[in-house]
N, C-alpha and C positions, 0 to 999 in steps of 0.2 A: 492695207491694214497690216502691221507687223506681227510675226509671228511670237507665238506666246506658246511656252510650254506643260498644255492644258491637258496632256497626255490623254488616253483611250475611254473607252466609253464608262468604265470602271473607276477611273480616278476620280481623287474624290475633290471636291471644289472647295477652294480655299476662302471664306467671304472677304468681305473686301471692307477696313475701316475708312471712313471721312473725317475731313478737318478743315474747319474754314476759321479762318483767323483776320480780322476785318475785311472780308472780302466784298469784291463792287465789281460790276461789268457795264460799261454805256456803251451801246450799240454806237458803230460809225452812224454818222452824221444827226447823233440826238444829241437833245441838249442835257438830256438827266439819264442816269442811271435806270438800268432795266433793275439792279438792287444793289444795295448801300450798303457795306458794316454789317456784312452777314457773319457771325457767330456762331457754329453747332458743331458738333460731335456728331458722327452715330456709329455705334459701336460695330467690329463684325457682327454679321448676322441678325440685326436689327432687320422689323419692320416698320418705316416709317410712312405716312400718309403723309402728303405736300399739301396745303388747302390756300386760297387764301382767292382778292378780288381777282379778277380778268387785268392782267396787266401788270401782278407784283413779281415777274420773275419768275415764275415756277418753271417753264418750257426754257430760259435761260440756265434757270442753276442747273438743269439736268443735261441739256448741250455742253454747259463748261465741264460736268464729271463724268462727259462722255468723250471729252478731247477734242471736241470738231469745232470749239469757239477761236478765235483770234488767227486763224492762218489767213484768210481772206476774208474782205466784206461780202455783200450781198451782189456786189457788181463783179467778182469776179476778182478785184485788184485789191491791194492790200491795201487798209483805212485807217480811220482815226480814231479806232474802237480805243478803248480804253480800261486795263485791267487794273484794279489796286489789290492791296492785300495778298492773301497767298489761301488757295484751297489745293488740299493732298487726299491722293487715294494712297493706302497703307505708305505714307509718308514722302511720294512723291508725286512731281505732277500732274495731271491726267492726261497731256500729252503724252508723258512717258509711259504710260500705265495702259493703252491703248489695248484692247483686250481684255482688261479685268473686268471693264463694264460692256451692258448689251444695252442699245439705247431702243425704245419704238418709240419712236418719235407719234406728233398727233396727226399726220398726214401719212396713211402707211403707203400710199402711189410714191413718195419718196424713197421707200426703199424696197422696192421690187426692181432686182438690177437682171432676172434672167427669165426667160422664156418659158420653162416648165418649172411647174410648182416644186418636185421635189431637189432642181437643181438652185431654183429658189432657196430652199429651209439647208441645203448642204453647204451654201457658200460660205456662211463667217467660223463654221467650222472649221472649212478647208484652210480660211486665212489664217487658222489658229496650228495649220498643220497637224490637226487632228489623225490619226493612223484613216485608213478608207473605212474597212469594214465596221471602225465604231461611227465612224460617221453614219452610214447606214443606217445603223441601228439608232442611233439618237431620232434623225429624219423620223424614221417611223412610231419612234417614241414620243416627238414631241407633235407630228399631224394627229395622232390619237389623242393626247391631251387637249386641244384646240377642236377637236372637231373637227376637221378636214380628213380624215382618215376613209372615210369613201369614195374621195376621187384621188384616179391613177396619180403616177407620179412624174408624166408625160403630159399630165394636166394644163394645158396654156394657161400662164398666168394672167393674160390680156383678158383673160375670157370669164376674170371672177371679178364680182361682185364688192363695192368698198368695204360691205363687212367681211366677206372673208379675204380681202388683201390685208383686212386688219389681222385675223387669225394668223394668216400666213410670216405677216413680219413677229408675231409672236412667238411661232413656230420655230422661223429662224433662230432669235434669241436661245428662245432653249435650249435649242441643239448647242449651242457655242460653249453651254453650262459656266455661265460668264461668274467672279465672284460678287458682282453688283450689280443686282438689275433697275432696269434705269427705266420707267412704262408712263409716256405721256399720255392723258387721257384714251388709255386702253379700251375701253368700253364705248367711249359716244357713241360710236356708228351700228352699233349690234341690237338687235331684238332682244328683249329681254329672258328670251332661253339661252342666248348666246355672250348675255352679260354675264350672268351664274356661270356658265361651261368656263369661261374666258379665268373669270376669278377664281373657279376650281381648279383650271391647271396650272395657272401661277402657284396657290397654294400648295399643291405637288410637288411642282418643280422645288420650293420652297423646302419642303419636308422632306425630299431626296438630297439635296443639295446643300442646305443650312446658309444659301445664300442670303448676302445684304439685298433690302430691296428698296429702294425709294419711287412711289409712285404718288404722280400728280391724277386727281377727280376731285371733279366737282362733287359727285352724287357721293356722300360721306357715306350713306346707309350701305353700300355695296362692301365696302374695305372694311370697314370699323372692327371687324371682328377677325381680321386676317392681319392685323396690322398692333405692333406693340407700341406703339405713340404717335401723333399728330402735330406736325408742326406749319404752325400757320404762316404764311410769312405778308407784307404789306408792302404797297407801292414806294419806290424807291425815295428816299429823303435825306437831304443833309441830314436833320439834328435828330430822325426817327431812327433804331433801329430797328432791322430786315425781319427780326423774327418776331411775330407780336405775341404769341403764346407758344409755349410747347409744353406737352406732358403725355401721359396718358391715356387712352380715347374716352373712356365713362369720364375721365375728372373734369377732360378740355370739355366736353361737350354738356356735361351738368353745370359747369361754373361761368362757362362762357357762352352759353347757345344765345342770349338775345345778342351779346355783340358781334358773333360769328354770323348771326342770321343778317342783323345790321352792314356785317360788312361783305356780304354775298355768296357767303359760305352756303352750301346746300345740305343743311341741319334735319337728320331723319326727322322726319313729319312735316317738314316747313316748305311751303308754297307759296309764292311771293302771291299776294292780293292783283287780281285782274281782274275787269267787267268780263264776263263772259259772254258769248255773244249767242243766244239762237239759231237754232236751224232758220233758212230763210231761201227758200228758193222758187221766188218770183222772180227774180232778176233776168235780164234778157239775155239768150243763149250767145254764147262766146266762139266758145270750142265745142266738138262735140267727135268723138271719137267711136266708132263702128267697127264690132268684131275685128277690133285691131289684135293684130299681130306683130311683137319688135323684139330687135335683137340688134348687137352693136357689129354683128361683124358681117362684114361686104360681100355682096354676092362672088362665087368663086367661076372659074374658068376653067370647061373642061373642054379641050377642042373648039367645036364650032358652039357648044353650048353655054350657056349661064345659069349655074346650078346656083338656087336663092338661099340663106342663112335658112339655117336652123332656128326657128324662134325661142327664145327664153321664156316667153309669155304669147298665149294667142289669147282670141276670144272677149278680147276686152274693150265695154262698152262704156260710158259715162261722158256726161256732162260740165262745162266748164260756164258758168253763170255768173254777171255783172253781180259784187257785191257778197258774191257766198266764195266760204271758202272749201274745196274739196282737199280734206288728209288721203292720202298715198299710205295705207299698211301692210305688214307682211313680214315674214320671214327675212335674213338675210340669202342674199339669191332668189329671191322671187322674181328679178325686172325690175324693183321699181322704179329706180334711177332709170333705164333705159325707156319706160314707158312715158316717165317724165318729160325724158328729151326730146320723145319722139312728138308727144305731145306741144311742146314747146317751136318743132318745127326745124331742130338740129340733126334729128337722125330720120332717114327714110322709112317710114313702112315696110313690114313686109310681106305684109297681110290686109285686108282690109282699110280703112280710111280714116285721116283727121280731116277735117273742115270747118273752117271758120266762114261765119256771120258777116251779115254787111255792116256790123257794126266796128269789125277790126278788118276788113279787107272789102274793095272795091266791089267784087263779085262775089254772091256767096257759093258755100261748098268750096272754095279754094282750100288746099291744100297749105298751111305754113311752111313748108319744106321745098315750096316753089319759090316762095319769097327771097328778094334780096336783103341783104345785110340790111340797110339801112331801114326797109318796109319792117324786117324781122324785129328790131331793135327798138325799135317805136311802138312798138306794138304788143307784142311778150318779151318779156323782159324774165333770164335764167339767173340763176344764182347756182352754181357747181358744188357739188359735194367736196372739192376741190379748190377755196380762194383762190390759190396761186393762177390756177388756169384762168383765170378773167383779169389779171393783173397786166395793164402795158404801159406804165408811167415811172417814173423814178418817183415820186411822192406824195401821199395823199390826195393832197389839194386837188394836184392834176388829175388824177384818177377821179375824181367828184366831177372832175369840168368836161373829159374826155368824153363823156356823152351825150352832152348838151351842145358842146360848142359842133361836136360833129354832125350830129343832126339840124345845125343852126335853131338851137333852140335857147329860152332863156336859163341862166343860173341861179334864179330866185330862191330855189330849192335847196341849194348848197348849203349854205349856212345853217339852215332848219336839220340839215340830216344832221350836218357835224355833232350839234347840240344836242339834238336826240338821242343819239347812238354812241354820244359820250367818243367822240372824235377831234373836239377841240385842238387838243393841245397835242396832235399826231399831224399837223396839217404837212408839215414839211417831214416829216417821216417817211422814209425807205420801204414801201409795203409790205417789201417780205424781213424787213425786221422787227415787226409787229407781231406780239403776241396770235395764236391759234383764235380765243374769243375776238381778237380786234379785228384780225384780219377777215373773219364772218363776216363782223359787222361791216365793214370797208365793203365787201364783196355784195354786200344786201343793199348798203348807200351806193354803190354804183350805179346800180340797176334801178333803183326808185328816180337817182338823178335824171333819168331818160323818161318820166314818167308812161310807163307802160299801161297800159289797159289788163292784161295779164301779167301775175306775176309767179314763177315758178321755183320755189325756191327747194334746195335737196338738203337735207339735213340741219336747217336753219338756226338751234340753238346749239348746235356744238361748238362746244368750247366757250360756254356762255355763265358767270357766276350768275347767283340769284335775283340779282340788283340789273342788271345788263338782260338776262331774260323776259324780267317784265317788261322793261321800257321796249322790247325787240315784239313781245305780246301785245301792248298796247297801242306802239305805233303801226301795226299790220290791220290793227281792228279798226283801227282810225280809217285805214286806205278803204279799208271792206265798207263801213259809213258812207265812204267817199264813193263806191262803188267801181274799185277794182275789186279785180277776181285775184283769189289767193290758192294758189296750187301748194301742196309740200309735201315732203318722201319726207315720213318721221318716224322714229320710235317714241319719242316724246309725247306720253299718254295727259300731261298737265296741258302742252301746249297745244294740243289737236282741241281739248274742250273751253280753253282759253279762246280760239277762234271760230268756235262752231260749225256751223254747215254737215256737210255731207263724208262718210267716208268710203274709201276704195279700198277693199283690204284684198292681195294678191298671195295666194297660194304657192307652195312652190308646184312646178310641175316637174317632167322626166327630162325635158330639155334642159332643166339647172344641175341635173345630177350628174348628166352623161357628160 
């Protein structure tokens, strides 16, 4: 990253103005526009909200004002993307401007590039050539705003949790004191004490700073009040233009809330209509987990001995039943992804026992973490906090077929998922040039294609407009009729009662602090 002369911890940040003047971007090898004939201004030091469906550009337009569009495609070599138009930060182009913006992209495992936290949140300083000592200081300034400010700063970054790798790429940002902040779906992966924290230090940094900020969310009701206009924008079209409203937040959201609700906007009070389903646990036992103990990191070697992890979480009992679905709640850093996994059969115990029924394995009391790939795959079926990590195809289609044809199984199912999950017209699509919502969804049709008995999925509506959450609600509910088991690590307090059953909620304990 080039250096920028952003000067010491005392200098003051310049905001940064935008200009987009018919502008368009189409991903290499698609056939339309990620967005069309985008139009907007926003002044220095505006607050703007990004809103619009799963799919209209949003994670686009803040890649291009973050300068990291059009050098390479997604393979690596240079493509057949296609830019029109002309968009400028303070009047030139955001290649050139590299450093005036801070981007947190919606996968924050992307940009954690060091080993300990506080060398983590010092690096786009450094790139800025920041003097040391304000570096320092910023570091400790901007893990105190985020909430991270009780672990060292030696802290392994392998060792934290997706909400707080969330934090931490936020951390980074602020330290950089960038003059446009750039925050894609900041919030999805947090508990809702750490959506507040998250929005509270942006606001800070905001009010220290006077920076620009452009942030994409779904959840309108969290921004609305930190934000001095909302612009919504709509899937790419020849003859439509990109922006379908912009104004004010009371104006957009009194004059337009049934079309915004309409077009998957997440309108304070609005809750897409779902059957809800009953607690029900009759169904026949699956999984079943005993004073487990898990943790991700591998037992260590000291001479002749084998010293085991540290657990993140012990003590943990429950039940996995044909047909019901069990929520995962908690804190961020509680476990719960990693109990998830463990549960799932990817990560070893490290404490007490999983064991599955003669109904998903041969013998009962096996252990899933014995199983081979192909028993594990046919059987529970994981979805990552993470898309990209399950992605191994160049597009769509193929990624639908790769777990069927590998299991020699049939692909009757393929075309239902596409439909459902609003996949259609992505089939020859590049996985990772897909939207944050699309590529969930991809990531959740994988896994159904192989039809599981268990299904385990970690953070399942991120990155989901209102319209894409139902249908992702109601086809889960459908499985659970059908009587798979539905596992899921959520903060999402609609879709945990949307699917009913039973819930897990995980504390944090001493082993997440130290």
């Amino acid at each position: 990253m080039p250096a920028a002369s952003d000067g010491g911890a005392s200098s003051p940040t310049r905001p940064a103005a935008v200009t987009a003047r018919g502008w368009g971007w189409r991903h290499a090898g698609r056939s339309r526009p990620a967005v069309h004939a985008l139009d907007l201004d926003i002044r220095p030091g505006e607050r703007v909200l990004l809103l619009g469906p799963s799919g209209a550009g949003k994670s686009t337009l803040l890649h291009a004002l973050a300068g990291v569009l059009g050098d390479v495609n997604d393979d690596g070599e240079a493509g057949d993307s296609d830019e029109s138009g002309s968009l400028l930060i303070d009047g030139g182009a955001p290649r050139e401007r590299r450093g005036r913006a801070g981007l947190m992209q919606q996968d924050p495992e992307t940009q954690v590039v060091l080993s300990r936290l506080g060398d983590d949140v010092a690096f786009g300083a450094e790139n800025l050539a920041v003097p040391r000592d304000a570096i320092w200081a910023r570091v400790h300034e901007a893990l105190d705003d985020v909430g991270l400010s009780h672990l060292p700063l030696d802290h392994p970054t392998s060792a934290l949790s997706g909400g707080q790798k969330q934090r931490l790429a936020l951390a980074g940002i602020l330290a950089m004191r960038p003059g446009l902040i750039l925050l894609d779906e900041p919030t999805a992966n947090l508990d809702p004490a750490g959506v507040l924290e998250v929005r509270d230090a942006v606001g800070r940094c905001l009010d220290k700073t006077g920076a620009t900020l452009v942030v994409v969310e779904h959840r309108v009701s969290v921004w609305k009040d930190l934000v001095d206009r909302i612009v919504v924008l709509q899937p790419g079209s020849a003859s439509d233009p990109a922006v379908l409203l912009d104004g004010p937040p009371d104006r957009v959201l009194a004059e337009a809330r049934d079309m915004l609700a309409a077009a998957g906007v997440w309108v304070p009070g609005f809750v897409p209509a779902t059957r809800n389903r009953a607690s029900d646990g009759s169904g026949d036992l699956l999984l079943a987990a005993e004073e487990l103990a898990v943790s991700r990191e591998r037992p260590r070697r000291r001479r002749f001995k084998s010293i085991p992890p540290v657990p993140v979480q012990h003590g943990i009992s429950a039940q996995v039943r044909a047909g019901q679905a069990l929520t995962i709640t908690g804190p961020n850093g509680a476990g719960k992804s990693t109990f998830a996994l463990t549960l799932a059969g990817l990560l070893a115990p490290v404490g007490g026992s999983v064991s599955a029924t003669v109904d998903l394995s041969q013998g009962a009391g096996i252990d899933p973490y014995t199983w081979k790939a192909d028993q594990l795959i046919a059987r529970i079926g994981t979805v990552f906090q993470e898309p990209e990590h399950q992605f191994v195809t160049g597009n769509v289609l193929d990624e639908l077929m790769f777990g069927p044809r590998h299991l020699g199984r049939g692909e009757e199912r393929v075309d239902e998922l596409l439909e459902r999950l609003r996949l259609t017209e992505l089939v020859d699509a590049n996985p990772y040039t897909l939207s944050g919502g699309e590529k969930r969804r991809l990531s959740v049709a994988t896994v159904l294609a192989a039809h599981p008995q268990v299904l385990v999925l970690d953070e399942p509506t991120f990155g989901q407009d209102a319209n894409t959450w139902a249908e992702l609600a109601s086809f889960l509910s459908e499985l659970l009729d059908d009587g798979t088991a539905v596992v899921s690590v959520t903060h999402d307090v609609e879709f945990s009662a949307a699917l009913g059953g039973t819930e897990l909620r995980l504390g944090t304990t001493e082993a997440v602090a130290s």
